[in-house]
Residue, then its C-alpha position, 0 to 999 in steps of 0.5 A: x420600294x416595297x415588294x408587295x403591291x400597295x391597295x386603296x379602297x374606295x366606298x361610297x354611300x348617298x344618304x346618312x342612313x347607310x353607315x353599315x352599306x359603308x362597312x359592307x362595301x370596305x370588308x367587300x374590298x378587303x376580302x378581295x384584296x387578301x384573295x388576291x394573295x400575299x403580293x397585294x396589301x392594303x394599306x390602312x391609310x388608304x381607305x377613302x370613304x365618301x358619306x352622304x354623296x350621290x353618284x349621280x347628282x354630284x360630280x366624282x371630283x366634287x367629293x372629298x374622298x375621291x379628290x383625297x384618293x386622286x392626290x394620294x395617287x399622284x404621289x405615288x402612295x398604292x399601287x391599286x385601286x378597288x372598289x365595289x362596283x363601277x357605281x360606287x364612283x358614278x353612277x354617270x356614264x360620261x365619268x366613267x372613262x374619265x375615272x379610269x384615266x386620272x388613275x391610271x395615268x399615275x400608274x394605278x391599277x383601278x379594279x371594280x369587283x362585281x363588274x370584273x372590270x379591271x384596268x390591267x386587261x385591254x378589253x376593260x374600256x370596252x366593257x366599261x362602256x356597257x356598264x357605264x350605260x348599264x349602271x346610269x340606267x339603273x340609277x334611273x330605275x331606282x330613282x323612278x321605284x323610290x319616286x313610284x313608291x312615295x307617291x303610291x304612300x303619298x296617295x294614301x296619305x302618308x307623309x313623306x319627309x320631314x314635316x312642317x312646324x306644327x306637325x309631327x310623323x306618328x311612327x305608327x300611322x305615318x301620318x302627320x298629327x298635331x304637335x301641341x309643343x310647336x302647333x300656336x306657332x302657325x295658329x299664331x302667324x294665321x292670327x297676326x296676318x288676318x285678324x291683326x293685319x300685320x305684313x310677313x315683315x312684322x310678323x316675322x319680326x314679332x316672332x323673333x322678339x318672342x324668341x319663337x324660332x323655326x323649326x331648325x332653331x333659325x330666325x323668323x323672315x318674311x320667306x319662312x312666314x309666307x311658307x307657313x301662310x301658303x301651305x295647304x297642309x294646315x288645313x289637313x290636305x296633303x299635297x305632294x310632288x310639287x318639284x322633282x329633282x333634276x341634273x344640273x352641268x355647270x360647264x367652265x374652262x376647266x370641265x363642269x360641275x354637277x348640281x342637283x337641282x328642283x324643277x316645278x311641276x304643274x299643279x294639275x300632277x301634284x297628288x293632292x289628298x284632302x283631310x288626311x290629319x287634323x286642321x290647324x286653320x279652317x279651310x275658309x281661313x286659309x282661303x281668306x289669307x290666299x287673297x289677302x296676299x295676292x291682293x297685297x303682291x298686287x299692289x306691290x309690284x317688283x321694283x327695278x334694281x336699285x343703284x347701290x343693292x349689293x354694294x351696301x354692307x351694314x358695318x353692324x352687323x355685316x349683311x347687305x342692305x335693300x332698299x325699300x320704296x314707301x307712299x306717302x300723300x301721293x309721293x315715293x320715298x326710296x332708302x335702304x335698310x338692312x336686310x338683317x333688321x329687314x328681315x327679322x326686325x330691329x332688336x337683331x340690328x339698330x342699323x337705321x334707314x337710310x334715304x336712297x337719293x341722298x346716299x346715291x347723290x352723296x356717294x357719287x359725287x365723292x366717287x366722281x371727285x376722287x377720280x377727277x382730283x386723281x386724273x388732275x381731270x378738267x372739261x378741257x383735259x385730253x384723254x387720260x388712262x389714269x387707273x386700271x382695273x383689278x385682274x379677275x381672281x385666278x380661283x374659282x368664285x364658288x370654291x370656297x363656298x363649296x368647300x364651306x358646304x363641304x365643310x358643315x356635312x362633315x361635321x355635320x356627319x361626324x356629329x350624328x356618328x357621336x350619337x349613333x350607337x350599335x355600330x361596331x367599334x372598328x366602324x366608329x373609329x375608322x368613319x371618325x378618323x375619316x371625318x375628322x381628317x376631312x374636316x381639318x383638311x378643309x378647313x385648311x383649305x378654307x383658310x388658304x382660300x381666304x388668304x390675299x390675292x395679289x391685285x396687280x393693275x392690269x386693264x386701262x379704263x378712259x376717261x374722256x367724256x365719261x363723266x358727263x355722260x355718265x352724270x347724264x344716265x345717273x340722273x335719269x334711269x336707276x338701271x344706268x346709275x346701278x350699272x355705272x356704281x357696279x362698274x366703279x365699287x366693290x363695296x360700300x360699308x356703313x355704320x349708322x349714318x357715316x360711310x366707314x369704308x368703299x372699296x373700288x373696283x380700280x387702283x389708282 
């Protein structure tokens, strides 16, 4: 047991453009740390970084660092916590309390510097409550300035952010002007949507046959299309403010989580700006393209949910398949396709259509026979629980999609760190040491969400009857066979014209 008390550091930046706020903020902790004399020690081991995460629109146990700090203190590895100021952890007065209790219910002292908060003294939880609030506020006053601030630049037609394919930022103006490596990508997609009539399908489609890809180096899809069709900017007018952020809770059995989401705003606030920078398209060209695709989005109105959408995977290529609804002499055709070759053509997966009522007629009957021939089922059997359903997985469903997202900004940031330069050498090393650490750390924990789960039957489904009512709903209502297929199939994987695999939603 060492004599001298063990200390944590804990730093916090919201955006990648704060590498040396990082630095400041752990030499802040450092200094304090050495002041407070030769029986406080910082342990090299235990400084928690968190890069690229808001106080505000993300939950302290959503970050890796804080989840890092929190098992570390549970075994015991220091004595103390610090961190700058109480907002380093959350800029949420709701957390604040919660903060100060997970650590110290492990016997960690937490110390935040600048609001002289300290857990040792009883008074801290009383003045944690002003600074909570004091700190949520100015979280919002910031926000507010930072949003006041574009909008003043917008209005006087700067560009904020990244701008679209086809335009570029002069550093010097700060507005957008033609980039004349990527401008015949839009020029292009006006061209096949008006003069050659093709649909945003076939347009995206011809794009990534040219090998003409996004602005991100992605794949054309009929959504990224429609974006360029209906962006005003091509005609040389700004247009700002169209969303704004907003503060989603996702409560559960355990507490919540926190999701930074975008609300729309009506289009009489967006700060519109006419001829700031150079036209792509005229203006009486893009009008024309604004009622060529209402009259099209008329004419194909959006179909209920279809049987199997969301059952089918393409054994090709793994992405799901749609189904499609095409007129021919008067008479509708359902299949389904795709969505890879749906949505950026048939060069990225051969995968050919398939007719959606022979599919559905052939799946159910095989579905159907499976569990009759199983339940040794006759019209005149009595009732029989013959299979159970599988228990609900113990994990959260979106924790490894978190942990995935977690993963990529990891290395993402480490990425950009390779590329910076100027910053000091004991900086670089220790925000390396961190990335990387935090990236094999969740990639463990990927691999361990991706392992088994056991299935062990549990609830008992009845038969009696079913079949024929359920036979009855398949035939006359899409919504009642989607519901009935859901009910029995997890998955369906194809390949070609052959079912290579279903997995159901029962044991038998």
């Amino acid at each position: 047991m060492p004599l001298w008390k063990r200390c944590a550091v804990y730093a916090r930046v919201s955006t990648d453009m704060q590498q040396e706020s990082l630095e400041n903020q752990v030499e802040y902790a450092q200094e304090y740390i050495r002041r407070l004399g030769n029986d406080y020690r910082l342990d090299e081991k235990c400084i928690y970084t968190d890069f690229d995460q808001s106080g505000y629109y993300t939950r302290f146990v959503q970050r890796p660092a804080i989840r890092q700090a929190l098992r570390d203190a549970q075994q015991r590895k220091y004595d103390v916590i610090v961190f700058k100021e109480i907002s380093r952890i959350s800029r949420d007065q709701a957390e604040h309390v919660e903060i100060v209790s997970r650590f110290t219910q492990y016997g960690v002292r937490i110390v935040a510097i600048n609001d002289n908060l300290d857990s040792d003294r009883p008074e801290t939880l009383d003045l944690l409550g002003i600074h909570s609030v004091m700190s949520e506020m100015e979280s919002k006053r910031i926000s507010s300035r930072v949003s006041s601030g574009k909008k003043s630049l917008a209005r006087r037609g700067y560009w904020m952010g990244e701008p679209p394919i086809g335009y570029r930022v002069n550093p010097n103006t700060r507005r957008l002007e033609i980039d004349p490596v990527s401008r015949a990508v839009p020029e292009l997609v006006f061209d096949l949507f008006m003069n050659r009539r093709l649909g945003t399908h076939r347009i995206a489609k011809y794009l990534n046959e040219q090998k003409m890809y996004t602005k991100n180096g992605n794949l054309w899809s009929r959504v990224t299309v429609n974006r360029i069709l209906c962006n005003p900017v091509y005609t040389g007018d700004l247009v700002y403010g169209k969303t704004r952020n907003s503060l989603k809770r996702v409560f559960d059995d355990t507490g919540y989580s926190k999701r930074r989401g975008r609300s729309p705003i009506a289009p009489e606030e967006w700060i519109v700006v006419a001829n700031t920078h150079p036209a792509i398209v005229s203006r009486d060209v893009f009008e024309a393209a604004q009622r060529l695709m209402s009259s099209r989005s008329r004419q194909n109105p959006r179909r209920a949910s279809h049987p199997l959408t969301g059952l089918l995977k393409c054994a090709r290529c793994g992405s799901g398949m749609v189904c499609q609804t095409k007129r021919h002499k008067g008479v509708e055709y359902r299949y389904y396709s795709c969505s890879k070759a749906f949505r950026f053509g048939r060069s990225f997966c051969d995968q050919p259509n398939l007719n959606a009522d022979q599919l559905e007629s052939v799946l159910w009957e095989f579905v159907s026979g499976r569990l009759k021939r199983h339940c040794k089922l006759s019209p005149h059997s009595p009732r029989t629980n013959c299979f159970t359903a599988k228990p609900e997985q113990q994990d959260d469903p979106g924790q490894l999609s978190r942990v995935r997202r977690e993963l990529r900004k990891h290395q993402i940031a480490l990425e950009r760190l390779l590329l910076t330069s100027g910053l000091p050498t004991s900086t670089f090393e220790r925000l390396k040491e961190t990335y990387i650490s935090a990236i094999a750390r969740l990639e463990q924990e990927e691999s361990s969400l991706l392992q088994p789960v056991d299935t062990t039957p549990s609830i008992s489904f009845e038969l009696e009857g079913w079949f024929a009512y359920a036979e009855l709903q398949r035939r006359t209502s899409l919504v009642e066979a989607r519901r009935l297929f859901h009910e029995l199939v997890q998955t369906i994987l194809v390949d070609g014209y052959d079912i290579q695999e279903i997995e159901f939603n029962y044991r038998f």
